[in-house]
C-alpha positions as CSV (number, residue, x, y, z in Angstrom):
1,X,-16.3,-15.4,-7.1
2,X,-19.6,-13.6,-8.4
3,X,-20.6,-10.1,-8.0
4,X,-23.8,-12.4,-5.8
5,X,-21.3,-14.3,-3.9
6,X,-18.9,-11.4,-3.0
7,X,-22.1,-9.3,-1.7
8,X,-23.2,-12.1,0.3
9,X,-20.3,-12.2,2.3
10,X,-20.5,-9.0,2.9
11,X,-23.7,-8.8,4.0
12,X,-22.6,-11.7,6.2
13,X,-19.6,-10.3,7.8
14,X,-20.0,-6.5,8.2
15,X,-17.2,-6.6,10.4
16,X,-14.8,-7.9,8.1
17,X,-15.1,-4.8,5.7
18,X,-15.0,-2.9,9.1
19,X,-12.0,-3.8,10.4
20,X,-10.3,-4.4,6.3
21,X,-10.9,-0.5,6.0
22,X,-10.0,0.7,9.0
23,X,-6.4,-1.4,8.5
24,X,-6.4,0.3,5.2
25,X,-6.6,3.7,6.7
26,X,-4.0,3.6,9.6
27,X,-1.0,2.3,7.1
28,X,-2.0,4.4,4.0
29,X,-2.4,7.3,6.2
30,X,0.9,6.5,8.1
31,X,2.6,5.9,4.4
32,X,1.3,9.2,3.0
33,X,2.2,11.2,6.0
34,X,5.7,9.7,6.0
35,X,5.9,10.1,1.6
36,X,4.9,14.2,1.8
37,X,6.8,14.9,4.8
38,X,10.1,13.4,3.1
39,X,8.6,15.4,-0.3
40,X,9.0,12.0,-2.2
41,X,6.0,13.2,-4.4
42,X,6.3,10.1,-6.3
43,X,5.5,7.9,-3.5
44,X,2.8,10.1,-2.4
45,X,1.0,9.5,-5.5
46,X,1.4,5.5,-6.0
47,X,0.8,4.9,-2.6
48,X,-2.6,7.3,-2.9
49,X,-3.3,5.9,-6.3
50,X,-2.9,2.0,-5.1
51,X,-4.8,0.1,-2.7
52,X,-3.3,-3.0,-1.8
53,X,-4.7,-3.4,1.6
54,X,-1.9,-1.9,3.5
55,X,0.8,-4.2,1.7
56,X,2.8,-1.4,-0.8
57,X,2.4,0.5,2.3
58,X,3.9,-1.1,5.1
59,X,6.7,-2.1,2.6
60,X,7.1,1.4,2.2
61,X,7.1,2.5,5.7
62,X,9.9,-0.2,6.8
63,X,11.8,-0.7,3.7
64,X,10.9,1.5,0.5
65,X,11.1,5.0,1.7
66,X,14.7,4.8,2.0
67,X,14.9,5.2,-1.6
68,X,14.3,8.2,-4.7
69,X,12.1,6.7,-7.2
70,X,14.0,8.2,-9.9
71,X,15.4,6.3,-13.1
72,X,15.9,2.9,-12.3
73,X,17.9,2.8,-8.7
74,X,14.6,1.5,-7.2
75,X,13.9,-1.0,-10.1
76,X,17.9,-2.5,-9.4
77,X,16.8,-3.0,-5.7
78,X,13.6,-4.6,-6.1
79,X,15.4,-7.0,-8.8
80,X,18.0,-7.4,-6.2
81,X,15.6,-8.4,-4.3
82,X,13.9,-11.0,-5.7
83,X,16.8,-12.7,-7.3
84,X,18.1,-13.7,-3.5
């Protein structure tokens, strides 16, 4: 898609980008609240750093959040993970 294309469509669907941001906002909002207030600071900062349109963070909300992202204990599970 062009830069032209891709401001087309948004010019065209106002709504979309609307309701895309305002997804955004609840589950990186949730995800942050839920990172500082278990003082996983290195959550915090990936999940502020990253936007993946609410995907890292509802992962980390239901799933992720269980676990320290020190050495490589998160690394094992996501491999785990994907090898199933």
């Amino acid at each position: 898609m062009s830069s032209q294309q891709i401001t087309e469509f948004i010019n065209s669907n106002p709504w979309m980008v609307i309701v895309i941001t305002l997804w955004t906002l609840y589950w990186k909002g949730t995800a942050l609240w839920k990172a500082a207030s278990k003082k996983q600071p290195s959550w915090f900062v990936i999940i502020m750093v990253l936007n993946t349109v609410g995907l890292l963070e509802i992962g980390y909300i239901y799933y992720l959040n269980k676990y320290e992202l020190g050495g490589t204990k998160i690394l094992d599970k996501i491999r785990s993970v994907f090898k199933k």
